[in-house]
N, C-alpha and C positions, 0 to 999 in steps of 0.2 A: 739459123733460126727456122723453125718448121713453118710454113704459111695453115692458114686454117682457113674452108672456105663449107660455108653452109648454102646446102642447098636443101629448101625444102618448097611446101604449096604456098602461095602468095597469098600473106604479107611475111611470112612467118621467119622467114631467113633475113629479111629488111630488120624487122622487128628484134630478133633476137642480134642481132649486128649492133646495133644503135644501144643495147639494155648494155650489153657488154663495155661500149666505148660512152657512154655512162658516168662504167665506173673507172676502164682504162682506157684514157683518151688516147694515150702513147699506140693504143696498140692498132690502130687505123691500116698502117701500109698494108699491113701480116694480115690482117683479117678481111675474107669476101664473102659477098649472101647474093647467093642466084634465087629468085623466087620463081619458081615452076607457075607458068599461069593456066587458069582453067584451058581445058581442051588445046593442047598447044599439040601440034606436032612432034612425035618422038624426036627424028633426024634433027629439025630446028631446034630444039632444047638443048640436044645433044651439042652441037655446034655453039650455041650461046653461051652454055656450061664448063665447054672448052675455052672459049673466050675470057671467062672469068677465071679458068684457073692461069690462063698463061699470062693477064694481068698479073698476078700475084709476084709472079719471079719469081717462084724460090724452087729449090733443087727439090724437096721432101714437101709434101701437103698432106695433113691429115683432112682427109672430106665428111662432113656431119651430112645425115639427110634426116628427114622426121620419121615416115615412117617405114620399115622394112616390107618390102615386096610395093610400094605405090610407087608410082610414077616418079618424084621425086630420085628416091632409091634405085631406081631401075636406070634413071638417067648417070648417075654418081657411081654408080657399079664400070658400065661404058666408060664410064672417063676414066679412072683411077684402073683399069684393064693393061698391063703392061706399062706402066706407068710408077713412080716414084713414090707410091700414095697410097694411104689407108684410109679403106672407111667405117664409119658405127653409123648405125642405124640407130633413131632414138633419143637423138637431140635434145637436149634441154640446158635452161640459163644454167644450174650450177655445173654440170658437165661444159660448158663454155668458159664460164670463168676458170676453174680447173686447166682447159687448154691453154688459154693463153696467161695464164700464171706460169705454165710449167714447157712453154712454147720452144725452150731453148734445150730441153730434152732430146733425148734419142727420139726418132720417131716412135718403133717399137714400144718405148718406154711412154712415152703421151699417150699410147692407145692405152695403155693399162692404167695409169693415173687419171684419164678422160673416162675411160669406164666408171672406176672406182668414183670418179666425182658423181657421175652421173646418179650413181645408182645410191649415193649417202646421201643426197639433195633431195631423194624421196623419201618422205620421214610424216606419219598421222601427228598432227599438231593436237593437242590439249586444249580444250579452252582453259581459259583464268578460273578459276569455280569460285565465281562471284565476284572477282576485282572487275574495278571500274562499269561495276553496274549501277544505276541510278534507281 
């Protein structure tokens, strides 16, 4: 099973951790959120990020950051460097749910099903034209 470990700016990888276990409470062990805090030291992040991925155990991690080229990302790129591990940039709840639905995947194969969620969960919503107006 692929470990998944979000690392974005703080709250936001706490946050998106807790929406997921939610709805899959099973899915605890497998899933970790490092939250990047304001003005942190690169080196320190870096070490602290490592620390959460090698809590995880598992041989393959897919690593989530929020957003590409910040901070965040820059630290998650370092860690997954020679390493067992894929990352997206881009994060979002249904690209999460997505991963750990499909968590027992090829890695390779979760980064394309993690895309694919990611990017079908952004969708312009309709209002009602006129239900439940008073």
């Amino acid at each position: 099973m692929n470990g998944i470990l979000i690392i974005a700016h703080a709250p936001l990888a706490s946050a998106l951790r807790q929406c997921v276990l939610h709805i899959f409470p099973d899915a605890a062990p497998g899933l970790a959120a490092f939250d990047v805090q304001p003005d942190s030291a690169l080196a320190t992040t870096l070490m602290a990020a490592r620390r959460a991925l090698e809590i995880l155990n598992s041989p393959q991690t897919l690593v989530l950051s929020d957003v590409a080229g910040a901070t965040p990302c820059n630290v998650a790129r370092k860690l997954v460097d020679g390493s067992n591990s894929k990352l997206i940039a881009g994060v979002n709840l249904p690209m999460l749910l997505r991963c750990v639905t499909y968590r027992n995947e090829s890695l390779a194969k979760l980064v394309v099903l993690a895309l694919a969620g990611g990017q079908q969960g952004v969708v312009e919503v309709v209002p009602m034209s006129g239900q439940n107006q008073v």
